[in-house]
C-alpha positions in Angstrom: 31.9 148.0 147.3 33.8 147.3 144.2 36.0 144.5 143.0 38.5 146.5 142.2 39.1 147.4 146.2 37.2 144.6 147.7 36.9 143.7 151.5 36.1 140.6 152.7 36.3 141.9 156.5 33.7 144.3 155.7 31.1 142.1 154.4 31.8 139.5 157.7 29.7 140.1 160.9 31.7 141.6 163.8 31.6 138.3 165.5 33.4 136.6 162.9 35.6 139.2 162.5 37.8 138.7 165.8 39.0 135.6 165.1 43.0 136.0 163.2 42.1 132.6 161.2 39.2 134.6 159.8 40.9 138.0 159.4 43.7 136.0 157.3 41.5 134.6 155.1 39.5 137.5 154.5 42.9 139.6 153.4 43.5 136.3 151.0 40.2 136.5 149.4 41.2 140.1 149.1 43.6 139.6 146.7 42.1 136.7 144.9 39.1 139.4 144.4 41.2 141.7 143.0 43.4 139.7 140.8 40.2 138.1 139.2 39.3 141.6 139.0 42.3 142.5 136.8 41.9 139.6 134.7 38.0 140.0 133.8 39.3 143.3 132.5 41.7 141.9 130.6 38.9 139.0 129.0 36.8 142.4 127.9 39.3 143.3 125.6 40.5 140.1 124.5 37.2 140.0 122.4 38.3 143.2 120.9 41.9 142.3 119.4 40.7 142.6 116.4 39.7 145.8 116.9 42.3 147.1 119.3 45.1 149.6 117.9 48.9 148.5 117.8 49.7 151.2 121.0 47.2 148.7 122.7 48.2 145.4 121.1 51.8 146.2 122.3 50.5 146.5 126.2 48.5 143.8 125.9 51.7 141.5 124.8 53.8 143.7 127.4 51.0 141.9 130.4 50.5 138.9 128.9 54.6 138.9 128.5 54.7 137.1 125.0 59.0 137.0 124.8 58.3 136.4 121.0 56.2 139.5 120.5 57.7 142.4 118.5 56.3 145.7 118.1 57.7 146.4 114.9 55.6 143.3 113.5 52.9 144.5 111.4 49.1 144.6 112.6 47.7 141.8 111.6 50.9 139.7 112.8 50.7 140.7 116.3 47.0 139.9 116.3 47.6 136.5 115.7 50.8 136.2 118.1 48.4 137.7 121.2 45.0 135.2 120.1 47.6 132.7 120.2 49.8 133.2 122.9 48.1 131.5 125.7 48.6 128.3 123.8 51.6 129.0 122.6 52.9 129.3 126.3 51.3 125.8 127.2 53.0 124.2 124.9 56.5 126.4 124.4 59.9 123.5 123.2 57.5 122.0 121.2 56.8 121.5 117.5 53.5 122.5 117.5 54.9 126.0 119.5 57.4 127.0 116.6 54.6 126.5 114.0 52.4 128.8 115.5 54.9 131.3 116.0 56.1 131.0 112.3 52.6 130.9 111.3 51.8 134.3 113.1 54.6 135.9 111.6 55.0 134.9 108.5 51.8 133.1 107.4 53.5 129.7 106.0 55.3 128.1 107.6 55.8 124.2 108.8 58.1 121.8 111.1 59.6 118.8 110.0 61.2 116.5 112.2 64.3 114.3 111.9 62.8 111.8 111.5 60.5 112.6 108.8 63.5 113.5 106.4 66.2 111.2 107.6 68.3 113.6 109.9 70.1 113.4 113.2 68.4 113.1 115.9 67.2 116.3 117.8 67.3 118.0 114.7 64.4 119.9 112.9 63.7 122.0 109.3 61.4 124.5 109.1 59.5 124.8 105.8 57.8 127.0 104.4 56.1 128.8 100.9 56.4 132.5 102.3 59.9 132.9 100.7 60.0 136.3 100.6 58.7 137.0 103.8 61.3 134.7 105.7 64.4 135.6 103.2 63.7 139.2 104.2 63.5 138.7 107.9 65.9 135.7 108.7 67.7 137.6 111.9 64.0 138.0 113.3 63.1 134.7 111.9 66.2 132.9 114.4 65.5 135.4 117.0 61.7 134.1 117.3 62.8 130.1 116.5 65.3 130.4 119.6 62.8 131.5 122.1 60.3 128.9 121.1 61.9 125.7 120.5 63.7 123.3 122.7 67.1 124.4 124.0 68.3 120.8 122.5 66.7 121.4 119.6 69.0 122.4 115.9 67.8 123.6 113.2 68.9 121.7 109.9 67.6 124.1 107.3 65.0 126.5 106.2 63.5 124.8 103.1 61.3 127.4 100.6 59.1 125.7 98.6 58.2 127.1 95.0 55.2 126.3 93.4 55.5 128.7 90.7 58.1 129.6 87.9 60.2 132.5 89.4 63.8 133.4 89.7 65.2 132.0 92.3 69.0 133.3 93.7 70.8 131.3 95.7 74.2 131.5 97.5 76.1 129.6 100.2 79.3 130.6 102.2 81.2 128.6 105.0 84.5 129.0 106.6 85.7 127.4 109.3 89.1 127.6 110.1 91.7 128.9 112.7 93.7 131.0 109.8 93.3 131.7 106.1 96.1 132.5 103.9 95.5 133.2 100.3 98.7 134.0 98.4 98.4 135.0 95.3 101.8 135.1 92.5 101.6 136.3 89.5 104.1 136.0 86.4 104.5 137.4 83.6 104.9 135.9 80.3 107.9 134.9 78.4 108.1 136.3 75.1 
């Protein structure tokens, strides 16, 4: 017999077997058998990640369903996200979670509270020395922060640290209002 089409009833003597208590646990062990099955198959390649091609890494995420797994990630990036993603589903909504995730993505990364810079409550920065990494990802950045921090949770600011002399370009927009105008006159000079 093999675990992967196990049967308790078969292994029972026939005496046992008449009894419908028995016969519904024996179809319950069944599928217990059978799911442990599935997951010892899973543990055999879980040693292997590092060795495992992205076509695999993706199915992997796909059954371990990892919300903040993308495929277009590179290699080494969805390694980390699958080693990590059992713990990362304990403790999804908290600090600890988004770190990770950054982490795995994006190799830098950290969480500062509100109340370790002086903010509103319920708020959070992220912070990180991977500016290049995060500047050229951003959308995927807030797509990945919004799956694994708290619903109540608002992000202040994405703080780059520099340790080095480099250019740095910066540029900030904001509009917020119902309708803009701009009216421009122009005269001409008196001579």
């Amino acid at each position: 017999m093999k675990l992967d089409n196990v049967d308790i009833l078969e292994l029972l003597p026939s005496w046992m077997t008449e009894e419908s208590d028995v016969k519904a646990l024996a179809v319950g062990t069944n599928d217990e058998a059978k799911e442990a099955y599935r997951e010892s198959l899973l543990l055999s390649r879980w040693n292997k990640i590092d060795q495992l091609g992205e076509e695999y890494l993706d199915s992997l995420a796909k059954e371990l369903n990892v919300p903040w797994y993308r495929t277009d990630a590179d290699i080494e990036a969805k390694r980390r996200i699958i080693k990590n993603s059992d713990l990362v589903h304990k403790i999804l909504g908290t600090k600890k979670a988004v770190e990770m995730v950054v982490n795995d993505y994006f190799e830098n990364g950290e969480v500062r509270e509100w109340y370790e810079y002086g903010g509103d409550p319920y708020h959070f920065r992220v912070v990180s020395e991977n500016s290049r990494s995060i500047a050229d990802n951003a959308a995927l950045f807030m797509e990945l922060l919004d799956i694994v921090k708290r619903k109540s949770a608002w992000l202040d600011a994405l703080a780059v640290l520099i340790d080095e002399m480099s250019k740095v370009y910066a540029g900030v927009a904001y509009q917020d209002v119902e309708k803009l105008t701009i009216d421009f006159t122009l005269e001409e000079e008196q001579a």
